[in-house]
N, C-alpha and C positions, 0 to 999 in steps of 0.2 A: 267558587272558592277565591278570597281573596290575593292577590299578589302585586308583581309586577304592573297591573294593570288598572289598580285604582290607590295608587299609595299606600296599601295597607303595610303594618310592620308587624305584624302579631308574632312572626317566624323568623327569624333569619338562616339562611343556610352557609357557615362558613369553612373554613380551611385552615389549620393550622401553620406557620411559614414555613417555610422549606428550607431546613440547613442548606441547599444550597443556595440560599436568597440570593447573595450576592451575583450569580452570576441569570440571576433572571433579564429580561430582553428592556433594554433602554435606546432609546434615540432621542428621548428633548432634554430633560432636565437633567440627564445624571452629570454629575460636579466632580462625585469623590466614588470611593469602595463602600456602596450599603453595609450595614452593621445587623447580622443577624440577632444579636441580643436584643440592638435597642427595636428591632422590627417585632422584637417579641413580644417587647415590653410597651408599648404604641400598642398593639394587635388587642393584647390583654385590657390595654384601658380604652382601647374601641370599645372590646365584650360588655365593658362594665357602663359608659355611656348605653347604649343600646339597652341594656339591662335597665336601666334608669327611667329610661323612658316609655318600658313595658314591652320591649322586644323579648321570647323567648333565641337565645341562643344556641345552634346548633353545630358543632363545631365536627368534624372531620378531616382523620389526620393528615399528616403528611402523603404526597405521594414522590416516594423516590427519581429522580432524576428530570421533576419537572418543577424546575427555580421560579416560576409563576403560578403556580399550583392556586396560592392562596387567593386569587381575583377571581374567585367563584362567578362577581356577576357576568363575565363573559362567556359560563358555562349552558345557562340555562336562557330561560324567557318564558315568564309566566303567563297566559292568557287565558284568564276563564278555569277551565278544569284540566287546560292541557300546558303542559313542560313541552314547549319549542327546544330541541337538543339539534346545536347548530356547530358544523363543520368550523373551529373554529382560524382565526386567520391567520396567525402566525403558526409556519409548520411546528415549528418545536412546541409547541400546545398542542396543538391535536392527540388526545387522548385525556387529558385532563378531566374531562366532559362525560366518561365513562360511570365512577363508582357518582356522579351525582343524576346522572340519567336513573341509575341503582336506587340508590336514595329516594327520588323522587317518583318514582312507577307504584310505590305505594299508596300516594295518594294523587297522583295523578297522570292520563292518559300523555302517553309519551309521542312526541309526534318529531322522528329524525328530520334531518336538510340531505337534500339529495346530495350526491355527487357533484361535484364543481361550485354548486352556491357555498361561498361562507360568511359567516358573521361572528360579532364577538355583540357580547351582551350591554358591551360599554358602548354602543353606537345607538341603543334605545331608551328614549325615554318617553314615559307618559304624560301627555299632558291631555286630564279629560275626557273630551271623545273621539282623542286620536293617539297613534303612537307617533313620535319621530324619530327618522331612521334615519343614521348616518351616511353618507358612501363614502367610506375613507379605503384605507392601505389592509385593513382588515376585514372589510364588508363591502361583499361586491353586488350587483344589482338581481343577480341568483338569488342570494341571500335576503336581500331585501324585499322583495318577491314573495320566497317562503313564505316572510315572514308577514307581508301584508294579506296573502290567500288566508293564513289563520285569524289575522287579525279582523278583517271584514264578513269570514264567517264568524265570528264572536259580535258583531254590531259594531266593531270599531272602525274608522278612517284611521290611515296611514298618509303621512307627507314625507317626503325625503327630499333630503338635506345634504349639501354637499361637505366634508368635514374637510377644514382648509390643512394645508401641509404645515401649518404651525402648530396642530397639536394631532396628538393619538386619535381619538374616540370623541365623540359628540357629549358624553355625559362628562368629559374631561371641562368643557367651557361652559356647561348648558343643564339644568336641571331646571325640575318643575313643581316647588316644593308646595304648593297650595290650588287651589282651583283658581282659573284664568291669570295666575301669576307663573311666568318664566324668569331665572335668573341666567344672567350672559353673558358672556368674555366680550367687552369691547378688543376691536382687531381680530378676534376671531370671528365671529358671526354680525351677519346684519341687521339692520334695523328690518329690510323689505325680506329676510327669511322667516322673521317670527311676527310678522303684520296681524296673523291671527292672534295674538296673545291682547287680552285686555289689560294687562301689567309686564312693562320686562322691568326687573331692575339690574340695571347695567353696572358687574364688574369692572374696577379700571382694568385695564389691560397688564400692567405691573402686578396687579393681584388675581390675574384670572386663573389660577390654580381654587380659588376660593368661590369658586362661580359653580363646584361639584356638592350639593348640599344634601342633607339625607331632613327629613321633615314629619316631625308629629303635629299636625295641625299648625299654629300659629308658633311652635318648638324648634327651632332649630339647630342641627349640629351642622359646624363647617372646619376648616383647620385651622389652627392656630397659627398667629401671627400674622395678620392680612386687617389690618386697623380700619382701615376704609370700608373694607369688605363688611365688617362684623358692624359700623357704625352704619351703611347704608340698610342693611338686613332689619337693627333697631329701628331706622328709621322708619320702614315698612309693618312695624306693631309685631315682629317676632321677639322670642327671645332666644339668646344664644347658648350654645356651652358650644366651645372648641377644644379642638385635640390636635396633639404633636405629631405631624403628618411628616416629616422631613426625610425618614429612609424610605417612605412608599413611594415619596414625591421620586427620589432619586430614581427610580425604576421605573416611571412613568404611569404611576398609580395612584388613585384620588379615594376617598371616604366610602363613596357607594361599590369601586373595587371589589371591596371587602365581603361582600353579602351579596343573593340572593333571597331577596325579601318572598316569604311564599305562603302567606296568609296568617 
């Protein structure tokens, strides 16, 4: 079954915001007090891009007294036929990961993280015939562990990546929107950590919020307002549509947050 693990976007699995957005978990970017309406109204014209480009959307609701609720992709991790359900890293999340473990046992074999390893979903990304895996503040070498025994019994290779203390999550500077193409935060990542990539194209480092891309084929959505960003992408033969990210940003949340893509 398509997911996480070959780009596919036929599913998305989402999260409605949490009235208590506001006080969901930040340590880079937040500036001001996130705006629970205008996150609503962002979230909503997420729905409707994704929809645009042949995503079915599947949204569930809130869940009471967890203000991150709605970064679904940290809950799951698709591989093959199995939902990696991973201890996640920040304690005030942990249980988030519950009704989508629910959700997901229907159509696919559930496979928990033991005790002590954690990860968040925002430290993997696909590229090809490997996944890569963060180790940040969120995901520890347990976790990334877990998560390479499933992945090598599926045929994949696993590389891990060290995620530098200038941002959250590796999918936060770093996605992998096409085959043998990486896009990357300059100052955040290196040229000799993605040496495997037959294309990086390199975010300035002023706009590496814009480096998080979600991709149909040569289609691209990224956020809006990142001019460089959106002109270098053109340059590489996609095309774009962007979206007003600015109270997710605030919270320390990027485009792919939003979703668990699950075939």
């Amino acid at each position: 079954m398509p997911g996480t693990f070959d780009r596919a976007r036929g599913r998305a699995l989402t999260r409605e915001v949490s009235p208590e957005f506001a006080d969901a978990v930040s340590s880079y970017f937040k500036t001001r007090e996130p705006d629970f309406e205008a996150a609503k109204r962002s979230q909503e014209a997420y729905f409707a891009a994704l929809r645009a480009h042949g995503t079915e959307v599947v949204t569930l609701p809130a869940i009471r007294g967890y203000p991150d609720c709605s970064f679904t992709e940290d809950t799951a991790v698709i591989i093959d036929d199995k939902a990696l359900i991973p201890n996640l890293g920040h304690p005030s999340r942990d249980g988030e990961q519950e009704s989508i473990a629910e959700y997901l046992d229907d159509s696919f074999e559930i496979a928990r993280m033991p005790k002590g390893a954690t990860l968040d979903g925002g430290d993997v990304v696909f590229y090809d015939d490997r996944f890569l895996v963060g180790i940040s503040t969120r995901t520890n070498r347990e976790g990334a562990s877990f998560l390479a025994d499933h992945a090598k019994e599926a045929g994949f290779g696993v590389q891990l990546l060290d995620v530098p203390e200038s941002t959250l999550h590796l999918t936060t500077v770093c996605s992998s929107p096409r085959t043998g193409t990486i896009v990357a935060a300059e100052g955040h990542l290196r040229s000799p950590d993605l040496s495997f990539a037959e294309e990086i194209i390199w975010i300035p480092a002023e706009e590496s919020y814009a480096a998080n891309t979600i991709a149909y084929g040569d289609r691209l959505i990224i956020a809006e307002g990142y001019k460089k960003a959106r002109q270098l992408m053109m340059d590489a033969g996609f095309s774009v549509t962007t979206l007003e990210m600015g109270e997710f940003r605030e919270v320390d949340a990027s485009l792919t947050c939003l979703s668990v893509f699950i075939g």
